[in-house]
C-alpha beads as a LAMMPS data file, in Angstrom:
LAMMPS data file: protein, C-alpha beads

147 atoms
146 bonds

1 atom types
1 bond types

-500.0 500.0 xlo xhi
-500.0 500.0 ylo yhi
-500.0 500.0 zlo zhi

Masses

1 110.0

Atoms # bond

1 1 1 0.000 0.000 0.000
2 1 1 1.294 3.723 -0.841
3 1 1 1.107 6.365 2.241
4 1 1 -2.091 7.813 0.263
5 1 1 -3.777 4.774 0.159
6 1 1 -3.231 4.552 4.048
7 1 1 -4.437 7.579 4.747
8 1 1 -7.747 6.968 2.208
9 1 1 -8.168 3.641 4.436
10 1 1 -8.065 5.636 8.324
11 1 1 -11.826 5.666 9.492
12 1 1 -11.539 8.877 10.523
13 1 1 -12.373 12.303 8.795
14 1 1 -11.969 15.986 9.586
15 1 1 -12.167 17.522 12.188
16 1 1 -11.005 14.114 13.960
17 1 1 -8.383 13.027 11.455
18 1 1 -4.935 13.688 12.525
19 1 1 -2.985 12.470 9.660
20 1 1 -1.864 15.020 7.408
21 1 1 1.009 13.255 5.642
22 1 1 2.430 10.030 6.614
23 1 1 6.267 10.132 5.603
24 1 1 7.347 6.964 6.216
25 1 1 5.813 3.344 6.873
26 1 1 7.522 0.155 6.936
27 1 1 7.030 -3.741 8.767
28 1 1 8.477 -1.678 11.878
29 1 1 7.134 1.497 12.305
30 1 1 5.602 4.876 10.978
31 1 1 6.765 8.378 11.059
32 1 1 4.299 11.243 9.791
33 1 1 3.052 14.906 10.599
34 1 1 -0.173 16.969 11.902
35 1 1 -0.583 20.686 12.305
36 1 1 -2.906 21.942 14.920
37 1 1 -4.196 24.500 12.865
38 1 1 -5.534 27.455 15.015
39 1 1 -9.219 27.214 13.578
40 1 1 -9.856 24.024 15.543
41 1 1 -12.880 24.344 17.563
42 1 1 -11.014 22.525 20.939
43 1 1 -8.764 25.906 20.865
44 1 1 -11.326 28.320 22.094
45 1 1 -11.968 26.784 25.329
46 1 1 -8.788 24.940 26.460
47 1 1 -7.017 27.096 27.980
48 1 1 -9.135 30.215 27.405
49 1 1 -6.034 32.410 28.269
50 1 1 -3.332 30.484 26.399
51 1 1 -4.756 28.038 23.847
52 1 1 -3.021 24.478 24.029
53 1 1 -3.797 21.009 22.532
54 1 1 -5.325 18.563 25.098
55 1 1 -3.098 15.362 25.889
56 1 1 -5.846 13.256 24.851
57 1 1 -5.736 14.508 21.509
58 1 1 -1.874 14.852 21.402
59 1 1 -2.558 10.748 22.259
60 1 1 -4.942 10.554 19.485
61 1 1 -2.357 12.279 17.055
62 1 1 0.540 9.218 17.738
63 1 1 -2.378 6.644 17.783
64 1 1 -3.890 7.762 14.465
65 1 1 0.038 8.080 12.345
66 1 1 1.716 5.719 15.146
67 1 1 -0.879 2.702 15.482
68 1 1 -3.768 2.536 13.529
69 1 1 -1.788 3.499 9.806
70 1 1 0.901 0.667 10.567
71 1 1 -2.130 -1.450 11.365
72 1 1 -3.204 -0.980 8.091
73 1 1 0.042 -1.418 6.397
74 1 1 0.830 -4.483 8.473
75 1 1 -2.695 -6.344 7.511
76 1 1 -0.961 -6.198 3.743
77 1 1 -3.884 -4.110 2.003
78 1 1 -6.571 -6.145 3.374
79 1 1 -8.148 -3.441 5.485
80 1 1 -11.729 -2.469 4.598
81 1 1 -14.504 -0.817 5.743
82 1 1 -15.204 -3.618 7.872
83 1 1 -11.698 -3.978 9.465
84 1 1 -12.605 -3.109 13.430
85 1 1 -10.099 -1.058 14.814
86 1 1 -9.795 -0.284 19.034
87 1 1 -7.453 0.962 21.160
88 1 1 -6.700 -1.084 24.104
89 1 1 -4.270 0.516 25.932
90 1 1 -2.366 4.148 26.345
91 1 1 0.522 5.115 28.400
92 1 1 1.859 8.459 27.687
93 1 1 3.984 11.071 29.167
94 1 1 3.727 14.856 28.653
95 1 1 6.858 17.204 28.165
96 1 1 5.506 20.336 26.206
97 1 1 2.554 22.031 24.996
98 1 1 1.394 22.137 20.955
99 1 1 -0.099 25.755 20.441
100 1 1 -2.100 26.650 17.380
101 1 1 -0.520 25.971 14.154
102 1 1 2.501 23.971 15.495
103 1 1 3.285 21.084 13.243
104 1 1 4.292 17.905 14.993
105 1 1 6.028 14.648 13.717
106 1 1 5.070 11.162 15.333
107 1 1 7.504 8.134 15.038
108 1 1 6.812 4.837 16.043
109 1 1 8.569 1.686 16.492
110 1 1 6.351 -1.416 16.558
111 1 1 7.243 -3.836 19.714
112 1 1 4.774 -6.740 18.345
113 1 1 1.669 -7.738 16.095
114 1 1 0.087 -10.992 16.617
115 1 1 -3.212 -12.530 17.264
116 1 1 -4.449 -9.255 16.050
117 1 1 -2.812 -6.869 18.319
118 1 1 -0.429 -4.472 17.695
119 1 1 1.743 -3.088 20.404
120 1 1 3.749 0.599 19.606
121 1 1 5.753 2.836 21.107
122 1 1 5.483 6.264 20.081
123 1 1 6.950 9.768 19.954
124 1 1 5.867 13.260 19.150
125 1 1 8.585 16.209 18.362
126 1 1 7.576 19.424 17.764
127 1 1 8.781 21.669 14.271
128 1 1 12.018 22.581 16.333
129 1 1 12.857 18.903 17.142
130 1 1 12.111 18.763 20.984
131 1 1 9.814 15.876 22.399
132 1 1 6.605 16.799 23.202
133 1 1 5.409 12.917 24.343
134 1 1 5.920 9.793 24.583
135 1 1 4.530 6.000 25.438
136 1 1 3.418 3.322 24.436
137 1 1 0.011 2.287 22.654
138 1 1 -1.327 -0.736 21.717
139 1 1 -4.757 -1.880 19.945
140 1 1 -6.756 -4.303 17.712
141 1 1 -7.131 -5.150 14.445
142 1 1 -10.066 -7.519 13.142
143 1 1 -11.598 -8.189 10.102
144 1 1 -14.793 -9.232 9.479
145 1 1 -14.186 -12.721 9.178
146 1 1 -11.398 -13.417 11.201
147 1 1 -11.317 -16.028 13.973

Bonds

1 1 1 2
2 1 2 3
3 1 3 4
4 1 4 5
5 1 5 6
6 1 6 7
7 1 7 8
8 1 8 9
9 1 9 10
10 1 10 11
11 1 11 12
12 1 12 13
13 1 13 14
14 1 14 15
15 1 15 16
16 1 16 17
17 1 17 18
18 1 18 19
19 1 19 20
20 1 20 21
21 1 21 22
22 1 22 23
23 1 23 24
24 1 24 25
25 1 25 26
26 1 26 27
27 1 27 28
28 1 28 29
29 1 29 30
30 1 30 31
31 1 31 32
32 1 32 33
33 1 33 34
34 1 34 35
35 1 35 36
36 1 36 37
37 1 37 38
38 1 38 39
39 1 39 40
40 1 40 41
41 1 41 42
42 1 42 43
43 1 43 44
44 1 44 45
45 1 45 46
46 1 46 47
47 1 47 48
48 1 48 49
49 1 49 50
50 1 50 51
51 1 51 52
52 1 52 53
53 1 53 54
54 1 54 55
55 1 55 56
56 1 56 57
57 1 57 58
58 1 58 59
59 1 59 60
60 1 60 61
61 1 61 62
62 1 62 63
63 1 63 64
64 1 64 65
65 1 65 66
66 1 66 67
67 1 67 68
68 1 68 69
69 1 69 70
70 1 70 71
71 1 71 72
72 1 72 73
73 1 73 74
74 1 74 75
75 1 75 76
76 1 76 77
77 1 77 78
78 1 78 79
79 1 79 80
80 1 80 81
81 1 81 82
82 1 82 83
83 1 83 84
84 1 84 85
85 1 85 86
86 1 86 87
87 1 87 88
88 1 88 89
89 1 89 90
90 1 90 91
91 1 91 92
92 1 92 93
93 1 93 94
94 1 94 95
95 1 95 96
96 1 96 97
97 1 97 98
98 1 98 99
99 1 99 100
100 1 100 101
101 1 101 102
102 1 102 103
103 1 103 104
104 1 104 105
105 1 105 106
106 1 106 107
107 1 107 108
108 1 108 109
109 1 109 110
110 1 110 111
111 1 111 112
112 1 112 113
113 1 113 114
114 1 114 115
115 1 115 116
116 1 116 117
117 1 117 118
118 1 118 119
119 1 119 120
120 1 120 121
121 1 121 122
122 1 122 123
123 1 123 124
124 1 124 125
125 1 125 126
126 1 126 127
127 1 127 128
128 1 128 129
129 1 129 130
130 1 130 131
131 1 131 132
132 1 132 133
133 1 133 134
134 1 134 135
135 1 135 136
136 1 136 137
137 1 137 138
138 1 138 139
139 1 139 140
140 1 140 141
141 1 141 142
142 1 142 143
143 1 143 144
144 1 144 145
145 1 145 146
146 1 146 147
C-alpha cells in the first residue's frame, strides 16, 4: 500500500483526522506529521487564556500516524470498511505544549503484532525537534471474518 492509500483507508475524517502526511511506513514502524491549525474548535476553550492542545488529543495524534496506519500497512492491504479497529491501551507522558498551528512529527517503532494486536511505542517532536510525548500504545485489528 502507498502512504495515500493509508491515509484513504483511516476511518476517521476531519475535524477528527490527525494524519496530514504520513512520511514513512515500513514492517516496523511509521513516522508522519499533523498541524494543529488554530481554527480548531477545541482551541477556544482549552485554555481560554493560552490556547493548548489537550493530551488526549496529542494521544490521538501518535495513535492515528503511530498505530492505527501501521495497522493498516501491516494487515498487507486487506483493510476495509469492515476492518474493526480499538485501542486497548495508552501510556503516555507529557513534556511540552502544541499551540495553534505547530506542526508535529510522530515516530513509532512497533514492539509486536500478533493474534491481532499491535503493540507501539510512540513519539511526538515538535517543528524545532524537541519531544513533546511519549509512550506506548497498543490496539486491535479484526476483520470481518477473522477467527
Amino acid at each position: 500500500m502507498t502512504t495515500n492509500e493509508i491515509i484513504a483507508a483511516l476511518p476517521y475524517a476531519k475535524p477528527f483526522l490527525f494524519v496530514d502526511d504520513l512520511l514513512e511506513v515500513n514492517a516496523d514502524g511509521t513516522k508522519g506529521k499533523y498541524t494543529f491549525r488554530e481554527d480548531l474548535d477545541f482551541f477556544r476553550g482549552h485554555f481560554k487564556d493560552y490556547a493548548v492542545t489537550p493530551g488526549v488529543l496529542l494521544t490521538e495524534c501518535c495513535a492515528q500516524i503511530g498505530l492505527v496506519c501501521l495497522g493498516i500497512f501491516l494487515l498487507d492491504g486487506k483493510a476495509s470498511a469492515q476492518t474493526k479497529i480499538a485501542l486497548t491501551s495508552t501510556a503516555m507522558e507529557y513534556y511540552l505544549p502544541v499551540v495553534p498551528n505547530e506542526q508535529v512529527t510522530v515516530t513509532s517503532e512497533k514492539e509486536y503484532f500478533r493474534f491481532h494486536k499491535l503493540k507501539c511505542k510512540v513519539k511526538m517532536h515538535n517543528s524545532e525537534g524537541e519531544l513533546v510525548c511519549k509512550g506506548v500504545i497498543s490496539g486491535m485489528f479484526k476483520n470481518e471474518g477473522n477467527a
